[in-house]
C-alpha positions as CSV (number, residue, x, y, z in Angstrom):
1,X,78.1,-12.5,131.0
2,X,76.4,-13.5,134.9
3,X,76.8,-10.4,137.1
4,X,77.9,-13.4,139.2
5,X,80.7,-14.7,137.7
6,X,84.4,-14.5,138.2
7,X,84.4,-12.9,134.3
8,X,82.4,-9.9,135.7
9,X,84.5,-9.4,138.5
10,X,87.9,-8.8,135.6
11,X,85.3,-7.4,133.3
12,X,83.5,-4.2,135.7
13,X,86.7,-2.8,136.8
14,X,88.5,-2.7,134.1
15,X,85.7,-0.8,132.2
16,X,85.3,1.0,135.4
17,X,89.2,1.9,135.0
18,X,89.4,3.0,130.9
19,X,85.9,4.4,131.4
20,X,87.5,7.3,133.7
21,X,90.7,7.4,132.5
22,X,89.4,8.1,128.3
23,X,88.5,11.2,127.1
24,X,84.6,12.1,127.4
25,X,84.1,11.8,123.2
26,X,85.3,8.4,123.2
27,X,83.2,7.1,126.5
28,X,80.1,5.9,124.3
29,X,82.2,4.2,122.0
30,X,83.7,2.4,125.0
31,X,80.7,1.7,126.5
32,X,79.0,0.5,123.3
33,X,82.0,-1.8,123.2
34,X,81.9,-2.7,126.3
35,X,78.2,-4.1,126.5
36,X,79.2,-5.3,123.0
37,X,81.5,-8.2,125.0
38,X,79.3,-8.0,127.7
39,X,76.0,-9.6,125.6
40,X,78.7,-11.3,123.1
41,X,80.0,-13.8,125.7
42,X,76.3,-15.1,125.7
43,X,76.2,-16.0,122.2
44,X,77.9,-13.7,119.8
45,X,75.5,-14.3,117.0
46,X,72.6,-13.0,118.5
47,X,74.5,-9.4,118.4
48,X,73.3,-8.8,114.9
49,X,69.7,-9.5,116.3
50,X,70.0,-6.0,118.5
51,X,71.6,-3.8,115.5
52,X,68.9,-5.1,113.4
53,X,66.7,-3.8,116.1
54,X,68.8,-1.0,116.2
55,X,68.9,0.2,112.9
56,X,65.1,-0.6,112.3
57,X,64.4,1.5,115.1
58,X,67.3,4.8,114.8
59,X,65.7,5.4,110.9
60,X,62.1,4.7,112.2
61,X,62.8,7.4,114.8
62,X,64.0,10.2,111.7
63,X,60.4,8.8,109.5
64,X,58.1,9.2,112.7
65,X,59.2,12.6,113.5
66,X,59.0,14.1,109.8
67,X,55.7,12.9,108.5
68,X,52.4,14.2,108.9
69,X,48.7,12.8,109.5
70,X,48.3,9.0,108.7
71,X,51.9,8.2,108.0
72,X,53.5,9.0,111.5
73,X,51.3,5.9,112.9
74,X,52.3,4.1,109.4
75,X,56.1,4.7,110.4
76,X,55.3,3.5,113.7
77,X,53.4,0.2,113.3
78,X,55.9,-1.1,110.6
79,X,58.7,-0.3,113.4
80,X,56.2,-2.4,116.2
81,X,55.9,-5.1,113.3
82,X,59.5,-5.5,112.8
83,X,60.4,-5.7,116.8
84,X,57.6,-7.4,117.4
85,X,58.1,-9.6,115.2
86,X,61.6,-10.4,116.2
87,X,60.1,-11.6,119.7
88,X,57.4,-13.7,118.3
89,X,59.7,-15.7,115.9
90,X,62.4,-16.3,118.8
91,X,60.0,-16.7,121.6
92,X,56.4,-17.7,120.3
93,X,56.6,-19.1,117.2
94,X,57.1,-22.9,118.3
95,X,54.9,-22.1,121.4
96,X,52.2,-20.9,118.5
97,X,52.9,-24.5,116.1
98,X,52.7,-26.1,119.2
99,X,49.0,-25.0,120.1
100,X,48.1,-25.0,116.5
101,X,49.4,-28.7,115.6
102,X,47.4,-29.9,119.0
103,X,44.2,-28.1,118.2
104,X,44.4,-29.3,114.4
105,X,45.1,-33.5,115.9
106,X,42.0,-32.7,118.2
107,X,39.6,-31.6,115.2
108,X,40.8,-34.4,113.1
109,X,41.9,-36.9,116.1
110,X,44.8,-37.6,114.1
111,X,47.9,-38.3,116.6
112,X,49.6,-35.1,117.7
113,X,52.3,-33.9,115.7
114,X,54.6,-30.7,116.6
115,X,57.6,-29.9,114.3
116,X,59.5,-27.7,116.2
117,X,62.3,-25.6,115.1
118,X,65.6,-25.8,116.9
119,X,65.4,-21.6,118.3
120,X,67.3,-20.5,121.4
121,X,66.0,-17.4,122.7
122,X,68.2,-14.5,123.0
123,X,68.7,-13.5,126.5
124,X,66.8,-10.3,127.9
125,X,65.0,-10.0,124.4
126,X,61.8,-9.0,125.6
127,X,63.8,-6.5,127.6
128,X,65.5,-4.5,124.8
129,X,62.7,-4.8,122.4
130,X,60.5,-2.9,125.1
131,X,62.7,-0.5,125.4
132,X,63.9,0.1,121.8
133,X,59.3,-0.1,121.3
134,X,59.6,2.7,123.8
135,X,61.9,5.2,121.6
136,X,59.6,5.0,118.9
137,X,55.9,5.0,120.5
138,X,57.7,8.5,122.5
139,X,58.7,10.0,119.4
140,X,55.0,9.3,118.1
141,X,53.8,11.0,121.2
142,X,56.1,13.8,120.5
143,X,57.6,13.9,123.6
144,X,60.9,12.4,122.7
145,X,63.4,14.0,119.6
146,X,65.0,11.8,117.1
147,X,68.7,10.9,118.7
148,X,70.7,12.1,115.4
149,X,74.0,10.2,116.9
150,X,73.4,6.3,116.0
151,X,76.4,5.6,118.5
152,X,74.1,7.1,121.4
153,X,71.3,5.9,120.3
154,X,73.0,2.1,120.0
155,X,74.3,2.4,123.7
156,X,70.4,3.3,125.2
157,X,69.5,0.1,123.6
158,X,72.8,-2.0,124.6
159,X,73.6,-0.5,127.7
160,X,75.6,-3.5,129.5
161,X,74.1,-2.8,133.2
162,X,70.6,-3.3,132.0
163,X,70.9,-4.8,128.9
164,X,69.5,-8.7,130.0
165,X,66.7,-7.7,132.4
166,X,66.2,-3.9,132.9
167,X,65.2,-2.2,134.2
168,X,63.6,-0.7,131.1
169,X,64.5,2.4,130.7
170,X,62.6,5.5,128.7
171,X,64.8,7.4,125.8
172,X,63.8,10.8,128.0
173,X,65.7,9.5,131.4
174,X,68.8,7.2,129.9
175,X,69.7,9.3,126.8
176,X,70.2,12.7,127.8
177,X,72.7,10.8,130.7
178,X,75.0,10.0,128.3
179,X,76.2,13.5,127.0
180,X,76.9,14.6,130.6
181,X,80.9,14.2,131.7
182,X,80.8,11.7,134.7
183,X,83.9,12.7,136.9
184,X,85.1,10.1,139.1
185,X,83.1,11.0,142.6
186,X,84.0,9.1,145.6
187,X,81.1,9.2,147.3
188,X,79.1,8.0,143.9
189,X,81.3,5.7,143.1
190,X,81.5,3.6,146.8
191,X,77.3,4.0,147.0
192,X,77.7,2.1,143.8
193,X,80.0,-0.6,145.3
194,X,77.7,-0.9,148.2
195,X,74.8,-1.6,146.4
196,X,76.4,-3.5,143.9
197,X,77.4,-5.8,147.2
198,X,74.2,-5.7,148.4
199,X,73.1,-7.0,145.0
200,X,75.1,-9.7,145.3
201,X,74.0,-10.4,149.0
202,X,70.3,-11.0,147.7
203,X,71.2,-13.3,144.9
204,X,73.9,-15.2,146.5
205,X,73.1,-15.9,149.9
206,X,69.2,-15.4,149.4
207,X,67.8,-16.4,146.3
208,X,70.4,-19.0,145.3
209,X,70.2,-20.6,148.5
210,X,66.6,-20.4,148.5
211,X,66.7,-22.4,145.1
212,X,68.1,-25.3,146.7
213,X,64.7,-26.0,148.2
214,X,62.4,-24.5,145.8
215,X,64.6,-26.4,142.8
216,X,64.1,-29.8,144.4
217,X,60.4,-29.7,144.6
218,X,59.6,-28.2,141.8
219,X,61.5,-29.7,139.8
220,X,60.2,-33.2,140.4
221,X,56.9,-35.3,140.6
222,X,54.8,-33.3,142.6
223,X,52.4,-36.6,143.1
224,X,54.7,-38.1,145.8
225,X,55.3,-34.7,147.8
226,X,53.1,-33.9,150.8
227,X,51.4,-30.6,150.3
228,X,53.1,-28.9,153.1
229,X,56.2,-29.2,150.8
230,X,54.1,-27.2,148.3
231,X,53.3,-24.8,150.6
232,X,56.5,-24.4,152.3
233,X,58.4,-24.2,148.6
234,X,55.7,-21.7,147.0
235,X,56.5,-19.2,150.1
236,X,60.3,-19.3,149.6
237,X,60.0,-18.8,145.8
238,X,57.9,-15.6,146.5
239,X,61.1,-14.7,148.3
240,X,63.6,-16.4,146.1
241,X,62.3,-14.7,142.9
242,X,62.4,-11.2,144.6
243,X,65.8,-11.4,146.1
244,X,67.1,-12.1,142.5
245,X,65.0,-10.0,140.5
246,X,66.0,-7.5,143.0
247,X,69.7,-8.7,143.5
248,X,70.0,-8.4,140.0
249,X,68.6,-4.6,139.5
250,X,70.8,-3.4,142.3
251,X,73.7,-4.7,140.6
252,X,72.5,-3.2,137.4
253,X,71.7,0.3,139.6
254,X,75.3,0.4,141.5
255,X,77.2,-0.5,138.3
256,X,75.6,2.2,136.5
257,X,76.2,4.8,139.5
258,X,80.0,3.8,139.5
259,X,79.9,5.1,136.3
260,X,77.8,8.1,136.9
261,X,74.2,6.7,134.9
262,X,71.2,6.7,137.4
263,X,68.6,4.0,136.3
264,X,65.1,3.7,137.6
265,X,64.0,1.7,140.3
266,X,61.9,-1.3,139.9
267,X,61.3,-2.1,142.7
268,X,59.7,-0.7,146.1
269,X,59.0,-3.1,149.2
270,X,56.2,-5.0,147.0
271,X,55.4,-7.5,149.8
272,X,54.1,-5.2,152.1
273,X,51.6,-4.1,149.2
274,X,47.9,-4.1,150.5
275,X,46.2,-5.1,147.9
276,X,46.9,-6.5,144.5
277,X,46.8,-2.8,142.5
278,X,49.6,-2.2,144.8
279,X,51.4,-4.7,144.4
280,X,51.8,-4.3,140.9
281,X,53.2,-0.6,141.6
282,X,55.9,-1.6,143.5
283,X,56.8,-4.9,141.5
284,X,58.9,-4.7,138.8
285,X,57.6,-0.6,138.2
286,X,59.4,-0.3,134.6
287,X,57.5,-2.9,133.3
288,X,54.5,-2.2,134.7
289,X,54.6,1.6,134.4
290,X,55.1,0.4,130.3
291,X,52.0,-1.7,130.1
292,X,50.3,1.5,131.5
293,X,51.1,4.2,129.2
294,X,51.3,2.0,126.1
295,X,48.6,-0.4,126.3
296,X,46.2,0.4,129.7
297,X,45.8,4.1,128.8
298,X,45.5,3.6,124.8
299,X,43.0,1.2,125.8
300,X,40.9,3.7,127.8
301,X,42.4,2.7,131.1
302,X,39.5,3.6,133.3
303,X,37.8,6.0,131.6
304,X,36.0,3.7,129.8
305,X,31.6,2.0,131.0
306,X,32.0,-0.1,133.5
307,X,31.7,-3.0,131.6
308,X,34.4,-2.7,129.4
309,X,37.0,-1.6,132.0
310,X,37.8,-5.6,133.8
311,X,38.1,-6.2,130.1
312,X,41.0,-3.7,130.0
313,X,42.5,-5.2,133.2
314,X,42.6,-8.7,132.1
315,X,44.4,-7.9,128.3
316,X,47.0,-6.0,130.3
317,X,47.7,-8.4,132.5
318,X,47.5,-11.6,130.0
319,X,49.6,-9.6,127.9
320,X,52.3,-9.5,131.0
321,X,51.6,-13.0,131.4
322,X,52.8,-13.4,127.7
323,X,55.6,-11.1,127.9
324,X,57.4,-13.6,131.0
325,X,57.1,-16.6,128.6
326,X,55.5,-18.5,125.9
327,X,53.7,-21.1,128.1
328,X,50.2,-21.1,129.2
329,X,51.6,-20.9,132.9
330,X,52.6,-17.6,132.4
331,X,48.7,-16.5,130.3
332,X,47.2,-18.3,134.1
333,X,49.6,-16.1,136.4
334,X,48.5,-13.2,134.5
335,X,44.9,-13.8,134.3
336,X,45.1,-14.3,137.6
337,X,46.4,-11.4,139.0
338,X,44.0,-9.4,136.2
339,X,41.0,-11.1,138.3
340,X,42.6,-10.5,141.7
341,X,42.6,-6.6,141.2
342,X,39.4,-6.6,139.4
343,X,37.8,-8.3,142.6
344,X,39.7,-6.5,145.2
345,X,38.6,-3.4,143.6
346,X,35.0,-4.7,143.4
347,X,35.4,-5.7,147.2
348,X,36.6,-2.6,148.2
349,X,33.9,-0.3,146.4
350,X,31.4,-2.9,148.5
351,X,33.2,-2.5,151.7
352,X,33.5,1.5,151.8
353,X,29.6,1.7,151.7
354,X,29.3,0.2,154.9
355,X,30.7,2.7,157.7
356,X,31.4,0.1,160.2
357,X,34.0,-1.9,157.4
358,X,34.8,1.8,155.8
359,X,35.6,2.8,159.6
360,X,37.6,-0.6,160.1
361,X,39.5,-0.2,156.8
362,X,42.1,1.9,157.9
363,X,43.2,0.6,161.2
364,X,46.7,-0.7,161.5
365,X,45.2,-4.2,162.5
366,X,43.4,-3.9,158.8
367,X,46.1,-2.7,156.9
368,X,48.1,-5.7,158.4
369,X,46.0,-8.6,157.3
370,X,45.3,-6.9,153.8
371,X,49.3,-7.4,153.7
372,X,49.3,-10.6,154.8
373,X,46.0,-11.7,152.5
374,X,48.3,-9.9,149.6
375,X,50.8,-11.7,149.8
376,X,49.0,-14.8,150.2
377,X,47.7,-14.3,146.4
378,X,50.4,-13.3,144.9
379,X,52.4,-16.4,146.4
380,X,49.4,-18.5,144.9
381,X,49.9,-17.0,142.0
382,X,53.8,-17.9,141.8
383,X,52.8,-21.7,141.6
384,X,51.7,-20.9,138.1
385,X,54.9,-18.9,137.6
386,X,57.1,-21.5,138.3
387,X,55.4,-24.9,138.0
388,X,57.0,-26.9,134.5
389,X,53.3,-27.0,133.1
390,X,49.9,-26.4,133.7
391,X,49.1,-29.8,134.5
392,X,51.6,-30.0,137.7
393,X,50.9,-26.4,138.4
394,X,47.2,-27.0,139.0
395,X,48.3,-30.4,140.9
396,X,50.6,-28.5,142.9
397,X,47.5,-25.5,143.4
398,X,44.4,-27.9,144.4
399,X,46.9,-30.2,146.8
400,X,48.2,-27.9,148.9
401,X,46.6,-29.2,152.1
402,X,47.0,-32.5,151.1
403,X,48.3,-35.3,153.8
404,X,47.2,-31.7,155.9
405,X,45.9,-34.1,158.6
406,X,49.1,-35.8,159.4
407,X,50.4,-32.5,160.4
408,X,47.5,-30.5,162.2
409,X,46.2,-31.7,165.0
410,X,42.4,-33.2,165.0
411,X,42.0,-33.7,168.7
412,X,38.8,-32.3,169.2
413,X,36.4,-35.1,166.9
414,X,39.0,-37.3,166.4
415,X,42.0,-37.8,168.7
416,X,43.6,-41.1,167.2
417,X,43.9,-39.3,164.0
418,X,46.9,-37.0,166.0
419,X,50.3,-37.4,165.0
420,X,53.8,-35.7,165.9
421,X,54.6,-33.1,163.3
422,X,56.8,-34.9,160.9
423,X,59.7,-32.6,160.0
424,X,62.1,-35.0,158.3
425,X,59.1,-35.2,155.5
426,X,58.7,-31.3,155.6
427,X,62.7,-30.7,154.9
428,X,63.0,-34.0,152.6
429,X,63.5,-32.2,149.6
430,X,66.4,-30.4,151.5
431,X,68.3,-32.9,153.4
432,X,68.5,-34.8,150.4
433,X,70.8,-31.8,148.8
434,X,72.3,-29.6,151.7
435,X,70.5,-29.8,155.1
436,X,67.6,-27.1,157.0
437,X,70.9,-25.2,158.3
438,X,71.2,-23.7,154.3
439,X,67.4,-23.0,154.7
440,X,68.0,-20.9,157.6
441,X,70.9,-18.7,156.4
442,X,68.1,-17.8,153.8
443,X,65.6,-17.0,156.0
444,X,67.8,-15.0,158.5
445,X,68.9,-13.2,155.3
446,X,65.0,-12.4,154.7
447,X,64.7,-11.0,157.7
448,X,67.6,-8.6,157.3
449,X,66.4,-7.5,153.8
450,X,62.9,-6.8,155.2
451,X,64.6,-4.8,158.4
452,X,66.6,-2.5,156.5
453,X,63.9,-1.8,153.3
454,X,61.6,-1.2,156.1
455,X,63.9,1.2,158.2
456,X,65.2,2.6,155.0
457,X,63.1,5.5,152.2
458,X,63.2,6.0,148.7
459,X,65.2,4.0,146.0
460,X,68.8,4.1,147.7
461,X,67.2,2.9,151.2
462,X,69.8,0.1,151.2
463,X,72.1,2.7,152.1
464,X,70.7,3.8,154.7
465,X,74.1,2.8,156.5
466,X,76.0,6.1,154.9
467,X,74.5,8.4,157.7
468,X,75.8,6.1,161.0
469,X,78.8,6.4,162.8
470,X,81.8,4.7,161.0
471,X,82.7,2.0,162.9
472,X,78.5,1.1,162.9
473,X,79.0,1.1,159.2
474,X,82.0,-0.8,158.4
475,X,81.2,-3.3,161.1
476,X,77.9,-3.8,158.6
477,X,80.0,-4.0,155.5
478,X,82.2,-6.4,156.7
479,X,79.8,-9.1,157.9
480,X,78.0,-8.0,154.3
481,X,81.0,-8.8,152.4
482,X,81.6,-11.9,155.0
483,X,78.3,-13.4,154.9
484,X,78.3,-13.2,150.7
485,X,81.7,-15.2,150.7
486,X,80.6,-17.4,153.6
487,X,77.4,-18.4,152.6
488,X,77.3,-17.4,149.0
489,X,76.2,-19.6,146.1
490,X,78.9,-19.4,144.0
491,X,77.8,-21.7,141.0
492,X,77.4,-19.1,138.5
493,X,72.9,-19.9,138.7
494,X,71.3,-18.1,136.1
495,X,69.1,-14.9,136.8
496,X,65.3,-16.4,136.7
497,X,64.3,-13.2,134.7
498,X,67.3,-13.8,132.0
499,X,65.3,-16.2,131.0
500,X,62.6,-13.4,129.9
């Protein structure tokens, strides 16, 4: 079920509405079915695919805790094998024939042949598996107890809000939520509203709208599109993949605090990052907080000879890069972000040896082009994200200034080479579909976002509106609720990270 869909809006409230009205011993069991229906209206089959995981996992949990020496890690790789496992067949395994079938017709130069198997990945897999991997490698640590009810245990795995894309949550912070008696709390309960609106705000009128542009030139031949399209298209996507990553963990966040469950925040104004490092701690923080304490740090992390700690850097990252998709896309975009903090680093260690740069280095104008150069990269890096294939991604990547001439001026060697700016080819992918006004509501909404994360601190800064006089607030979350029924997208468009 789509956050954005006229199901969710009958679904939420009437959960909302027997959630507080039941007793507190039967609230798991409505929850469990709850997010039950919730994941169900996807594809009902792949239910049996969590309990598997579920079941694997709850009895792993009991084996793990009771042995001793050699067995523990025993108990715990055969539960990494069977979620793992899970993943690879649903979302590598004709990725893996794929590769395998091409390098084999190479060898031989016999013609290529791929028999792929008709598999539709399970939504948010990757998400629940991480998290259910999480239980077990915590109770291995021995900083998490068996949970002994299977109910609980089922709901931390399944919990509706962030059961499709996260955030993922550890056993220690979700579990123990879910034997406290939520009252109903006004003041919880419309913070949850608000930034379940504001949710919808970024993926409707932002991201969605956004897509329209993005969508267009993306999704066909980049060959016969200037490279200021490319350009113009990779910079809204930074945007458009943020607003719904983001829209889409609000919602998650405010539907859980109706209910009284606080889930982590995953994100933290990751485009004013300064360098790449950064970045990465304030973009998409459960995940990457994960691939630090359960494959940086059991790597060495870096504590490790020099040599041997880039290594570290790049399998982390490639392993992200793996984790968004089976596509060699995905292995690039992580490489290279593995490479960009590896050479910042490098950069850095250079620059604070010389006092001149090491005095420079912390000046506001500083800080303000290392935020600018950052998010330069990591736009870069979004062409590999979202281009269909390598091929058009690294067309899309070494054209970027093509046609460039026809748009800045070359006056000074060459003044019959000048030509007007022509905007009808830059907004051609738009005008075709909805017109540049569409393209503005986005960007105006941008703006907005950026204003109030920057005004606002902490993980509820979007409600930095509470503390204002009242006719300052409602005036905001009127033209909020105006704008998303105004200008929303209301075509029930898919989350990009469901697909994950």
């Amino acid at each position: 079920m789509l956050f954005n869909s006229f199901e969710f809006l009958i679904f939420f409230p009437i959960v909302v509405l027997l959630y507080f009205l039941s007793p507190y011993k039967l609230r798991v069991i409505l929850l469990l079915v709850a997010s039950c229906i919730f994941y169900m209206y996807f594809k009902p089959e792949y239910l049996l695919i969590l309990f598997f995981l579920i079941i694997v996992d709850y009895f792993a949990g009991f084996f793990i805790a009771k042995a001793k020496g050699k067995k523990r890690l025993l108990y715990l790789i055969l539960s990494l094998i069977s979620n793992l496992g899970i993943l690879f067949y649903f979302k590598y395994f004709n990725f893996f024939l794929e590769n395998i079938f091409t390098i084999l017709s190479n060898l031989y130069h016999t013609p290529p042949l791929s028999p792929m198997l008709s598999i539709i990945l399970p939504l948010g897999l990757s998400f629940h598996t991480f998290q259910s991997m999480s239980y077990t490698i915590e109770i291995y640590k021995r900083k998490q107890k068996p949970e002994k009810n299977f109910l609980t245990y089922s709901l931390y795995v399944m919990f509706f809000p962030q059961l499709v894309a996260g955030p993922i949550e550890r056993p220690q912070h979700l579990i123990p939520q879910f034997y406290k008696k939520h009252a109903f709390e006004y003041k919880r309960v419309t913070d949850g509203l608000k930034m379940m609106a504001w949710g919808f705000f970024l993926k409707l009128v932002i991201a969605d709208r956004l897509a329209v542009y993005v969508d267009t030139v993306y999704n066909n031949s980049p060959t016969a599109q200037p490279g200021i399209a490319f350009i113009l298209a990779t910079l809204l996507f930074s945007y458009q993949i943020y607003c719904d990553f983001l829209g889409y963990s609000t919602i998650a966040m405010g539907a859980a605090k109706v209910l009284g469950f606080n889930l982590v925040n995953n994100f933290d104004r990751p485009y004013f990052s300064r360098s790449p490092a950064e970045f990465w701690r304030k973009w998409h923080i459960s995940l990457s907080s994960w691939m630090r304490d359960y494959i940086y740090i059991p790597l060495g992390g870096n504590r490790v000879p020099v040599y041997i700690w880039p290594i570290n850097i790049l399998i982390v990252f490639i392993i992200s890069g793996v984790w968004h998709g089976a596509n060699w896309t995905f292995i690039i975009w992580g490489a290279l972000h593995g490479f960009y903090i590896i050479a910042y680093l490098l950069i850095e260690n250079i620059c604070m040896r010389l006092p001149l740069i090491r005095a420079a280095w912390k000046t506001k104008v500083f800080k303000f082009f290392q935020v600018i150069i950052t998010f330069l990269l990591v736009s870069f890096a979004w062409i590999f994200f979202r281009a269909r294939n390598v091929q058009e991604s690294w067309y899309i990547a070494t054209h970027l200034l093509k046609d460039m001439d026809t748009y800045i001026p070359k006056i000074i060697y060459d003044s019959s080479r000048f030509h007007a700016i022509p905007l009808a080819t830059i907004f051609e992918p738009i005008t075709i579909t909805r017109g540049v006004n569409d393209l503005i509501v986005a960007i105006i909404g941008i703006i907005v976002v950026e204003i109030v994360y920057y005004l606002g601190s902490g993980p509820d800064r979007w409600l930095i509106l509470s503390k204002k006089p009242v006719y300052i607030r409602w005036t905001a979350y009127i033209l909020l609720i105006w704008s998303i029924i105004v200008f929303g997208e209301f075509a029930k468009k898919q989350f990009i990270y469901f697909a994950f």
